[in-house]
N, C-alpha and C positions, 0 to 999 in steps of 0.2 A: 504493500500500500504506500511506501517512499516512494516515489521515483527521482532517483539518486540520477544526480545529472554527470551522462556519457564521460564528458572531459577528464569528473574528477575521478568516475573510476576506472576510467584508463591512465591516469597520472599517476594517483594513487594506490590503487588497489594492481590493475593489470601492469601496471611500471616498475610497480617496487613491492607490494607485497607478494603478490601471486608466484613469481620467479623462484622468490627462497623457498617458500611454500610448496610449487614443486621439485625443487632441487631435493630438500627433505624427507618428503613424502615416497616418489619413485625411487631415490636412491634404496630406502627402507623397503619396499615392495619387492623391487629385484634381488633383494634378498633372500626371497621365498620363491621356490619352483613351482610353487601353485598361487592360485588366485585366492589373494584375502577378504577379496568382495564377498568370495563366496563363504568363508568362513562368519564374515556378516551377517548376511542375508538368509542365512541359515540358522547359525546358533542365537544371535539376538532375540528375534522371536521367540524360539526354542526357550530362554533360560528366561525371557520376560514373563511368557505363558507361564513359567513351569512355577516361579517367585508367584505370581500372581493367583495360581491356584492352590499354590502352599498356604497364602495367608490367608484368603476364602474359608479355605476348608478347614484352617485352624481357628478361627475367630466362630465370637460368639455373636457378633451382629454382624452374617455374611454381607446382608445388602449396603451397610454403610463402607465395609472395608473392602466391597465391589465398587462402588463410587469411589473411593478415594482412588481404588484403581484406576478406573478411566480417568480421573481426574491427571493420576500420572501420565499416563498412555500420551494423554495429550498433550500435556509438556513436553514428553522424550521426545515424541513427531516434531516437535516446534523445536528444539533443541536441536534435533538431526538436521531440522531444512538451515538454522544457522550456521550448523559447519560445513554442509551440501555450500550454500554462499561463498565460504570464508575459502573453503578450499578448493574451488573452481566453479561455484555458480556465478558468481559475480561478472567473471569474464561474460558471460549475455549482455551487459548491458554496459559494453564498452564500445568505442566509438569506432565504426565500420569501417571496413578494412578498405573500401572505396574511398572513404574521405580520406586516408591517410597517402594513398597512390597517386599519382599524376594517372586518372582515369578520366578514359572521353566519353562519354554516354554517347555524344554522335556516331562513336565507330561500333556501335553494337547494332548492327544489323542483319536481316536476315541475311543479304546474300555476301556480308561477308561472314558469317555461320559458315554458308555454304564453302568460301574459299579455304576458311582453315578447316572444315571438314574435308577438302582438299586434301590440305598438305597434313593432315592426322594421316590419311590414308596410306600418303607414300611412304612417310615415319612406320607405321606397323607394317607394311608389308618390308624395307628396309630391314628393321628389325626383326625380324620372325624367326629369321634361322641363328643369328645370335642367340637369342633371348633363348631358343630351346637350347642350344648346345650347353648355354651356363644352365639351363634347368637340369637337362643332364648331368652334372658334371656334381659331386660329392666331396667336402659337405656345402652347404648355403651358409652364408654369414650374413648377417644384415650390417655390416659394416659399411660399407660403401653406400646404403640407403640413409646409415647414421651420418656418415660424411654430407653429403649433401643435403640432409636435413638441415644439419648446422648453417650451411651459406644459403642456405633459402630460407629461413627463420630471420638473421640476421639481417638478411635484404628485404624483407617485407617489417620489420620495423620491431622483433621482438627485443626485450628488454634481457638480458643477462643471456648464459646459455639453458636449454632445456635438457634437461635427462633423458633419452630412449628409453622409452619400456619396454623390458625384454617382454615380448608377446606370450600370452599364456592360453591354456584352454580354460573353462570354465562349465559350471552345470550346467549354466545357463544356454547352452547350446541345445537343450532339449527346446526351447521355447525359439534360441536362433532359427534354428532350421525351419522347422515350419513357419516364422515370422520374414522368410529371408531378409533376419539381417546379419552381414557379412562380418561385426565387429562392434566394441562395446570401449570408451574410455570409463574408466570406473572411477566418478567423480571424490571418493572418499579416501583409496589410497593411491589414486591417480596411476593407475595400472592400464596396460593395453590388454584388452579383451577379443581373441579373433579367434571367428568359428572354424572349427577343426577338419571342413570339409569341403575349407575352398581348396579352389587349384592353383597350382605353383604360379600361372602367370598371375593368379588374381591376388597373390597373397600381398606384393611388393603394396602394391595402392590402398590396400586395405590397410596396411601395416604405418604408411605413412600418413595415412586420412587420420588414423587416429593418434599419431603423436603431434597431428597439427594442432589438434584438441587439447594436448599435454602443454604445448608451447603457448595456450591460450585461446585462439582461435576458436572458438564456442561455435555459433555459426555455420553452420552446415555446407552451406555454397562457401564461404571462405576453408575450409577445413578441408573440401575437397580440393582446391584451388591451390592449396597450399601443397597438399599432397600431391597433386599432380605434377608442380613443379619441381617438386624436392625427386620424385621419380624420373622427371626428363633431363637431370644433372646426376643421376648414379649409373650403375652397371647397366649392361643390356637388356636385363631380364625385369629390371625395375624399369627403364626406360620402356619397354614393350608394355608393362601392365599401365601403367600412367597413360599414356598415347591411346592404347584401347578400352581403357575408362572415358577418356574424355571424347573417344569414337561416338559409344555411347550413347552421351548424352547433346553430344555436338547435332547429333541425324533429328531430334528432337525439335531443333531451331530452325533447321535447314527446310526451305521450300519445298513444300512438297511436290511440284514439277523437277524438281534436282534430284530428287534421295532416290532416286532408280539409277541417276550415272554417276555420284558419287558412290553408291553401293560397288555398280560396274568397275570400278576402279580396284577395289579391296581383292587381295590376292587368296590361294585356294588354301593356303596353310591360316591365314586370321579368321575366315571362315569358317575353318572347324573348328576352330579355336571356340567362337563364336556360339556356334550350335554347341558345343561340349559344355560350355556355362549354361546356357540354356538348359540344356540336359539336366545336367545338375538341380537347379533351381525346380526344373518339373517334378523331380524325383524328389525333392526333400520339400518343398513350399507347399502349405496349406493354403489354400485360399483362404477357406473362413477366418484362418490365425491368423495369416499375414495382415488380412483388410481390418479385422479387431485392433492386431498391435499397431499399424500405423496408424490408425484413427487416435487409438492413447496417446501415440510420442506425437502427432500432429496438434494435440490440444496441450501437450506439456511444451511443446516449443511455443506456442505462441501465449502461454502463459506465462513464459520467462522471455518475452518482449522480442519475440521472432516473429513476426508479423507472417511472412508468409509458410509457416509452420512448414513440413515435409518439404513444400513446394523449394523452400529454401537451399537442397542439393543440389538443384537444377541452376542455381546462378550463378556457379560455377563458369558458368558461359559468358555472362556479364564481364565479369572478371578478366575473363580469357582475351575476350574481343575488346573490352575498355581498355586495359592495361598494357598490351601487346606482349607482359611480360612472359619469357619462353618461347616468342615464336619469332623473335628476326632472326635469328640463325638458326631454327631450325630446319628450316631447308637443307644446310650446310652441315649439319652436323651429323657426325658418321656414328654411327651400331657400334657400341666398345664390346 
């Protein structure tokens, strides 16, 4: 019910508290091979219920010492959403990653959608057969994804550096898969959450979507944007997943008199590529779950001052086509 004005909590709060705060936090997480969300989300309730029906069932005025209970319940909620705040919800309501760019609104247009859905095309077919050799090739590091996080963090305007999340599984994959969603930052111990059943090209963008989130980046269309970027400055195989993320959602903007000869263009190896995600998503996505869970996170994002709720991954493109950032030399730049 504040509405805490932009400037001061990107001065404030995303300049100088939030940094140490994740520094702290993920350093402390990566020290666990598993996910401590889920240690959370699990036992909290678990030992609240358990306290709670202990004193019930001990007491001789159950109803009054049930009421005091809810009376807690209510406070720990309100207590939890202030550390949810303190420890990365705040980043929502910092000042948009457009105001801070030299961005054109003039150059976001359809038919130059259509142009850099162009040159996405010749980048992944370009890329294709790198991008698999390093996927073959054992073991994966996400090193060179962490390298280029850092000069695309630092160049979009973050404040100190950010810690990598080493990527974990979680339970919560029972509810990912049918919800298809790809990845989770876990606003409490600021952990990377990625479902365990993407594929190796999908993993890089996933992987960086959400330490954009880590480095602040709330945001959903900035978080992909950021991710995209930090993937077309690493290795091949992260280059490849970036380019055909933003494939994607590029064909989205693109005229629809165009999207049959920019299709014509994509070569027969991104194609299966293509259909094999797809596959994937048939085989594990519920419908009724997926449209339930986005319908939830579309009403929690624009309760936390996201205006255009879900819709928000998709501006990504804004971005792309305002800022030009990543695409003058990518014509020129070669498949490492």
């Amino acid at each position: 019910m504040i509405p805490l004005p932009a400037v001061a909590i990107e001065q404030v709060y995303s300049g100088s508290i939030y940094p140490a705060v994740q520094r702290a936090l993920t350093s402390f997480s990566n020290l666990a091979p598993f996910a401590l969300f889920d240690v959370l989300i699990v036992g909290l309730p678990v030992v609240w219920v358990a306290l709670a029906a202990r004193d019930i069932a001990g007491s001789r005025r159950r109803l009054q010492t049930a009421g005091r209970w809810a009376l807690r319940t209510l406070a720990a909620a309100a207590s939890l959403y202030l550390v949810f705040l303190l420890t990365w919800g705040l980043n929502y309501r910092r000042v948009p990653l457009e105001r801070k760019l030299k961005y054109d609104a003039n150059a976001v247009t359809s038919e130059a959608a259509r142009d850099v859905a162009v040159l996405t095309v010749s980048r992944v077919n370009a890329l294709y057969a790198p991008a698999h050799a390093a996927r073959d090739r054992t073991p994966q590091t996400d090193a060179p994804l962490a390298e280029a996080f850092a000069r695309t963090t630092r160049e979009l305007g973050a404040t100190g550096t950010t810690v990598p999340a080493r990527p974990k599984r979680t339970i919560l994959e029972l509810y990912f898969r049918p919800a298809a969603v790809a990845g989770m930052t876990d606003p409490f111990f600021l952990e990377t959450l990625v479902e365990g059943n993407l594929l190796e090209i999908e993993r890089p963008f996933v992987v960086a979507h959400e330490w954009s989130h880590l480095a602040g980046f709330a945001d959903e269309g900035e978080a992909n944007f950021a991710g995209w970027l930090t993937c077309t400055r690493a290795d091949a195989l992260s280059q490849y997943s970036g380019w055909l993320s933003l494939f994607g959602e590029l064909m989205n903007s693109v005229p629809r008199a165009d999207r049959a000869a920019v299709m014509a263009g994509l070569a027969g190896g991104p194609r299966d590529d293509l259909r094999a995600i797809a596959a994937r998503l048939a085989r594990d996505v519920k419908p009724r779950v997926s449209a339930a869970g986005w319908r939830v996170y579309n009403e929690y994002l624009k309760a936390n001052r996201v205006e255009a709720g879900t819709a928000s991954y998709a501006q990504v493109v804004r971005l792309v086509l305002g800022t030009r950032l990543g695409l003058s030399d990518a014509a020129a730049l070669p498949a490492r």
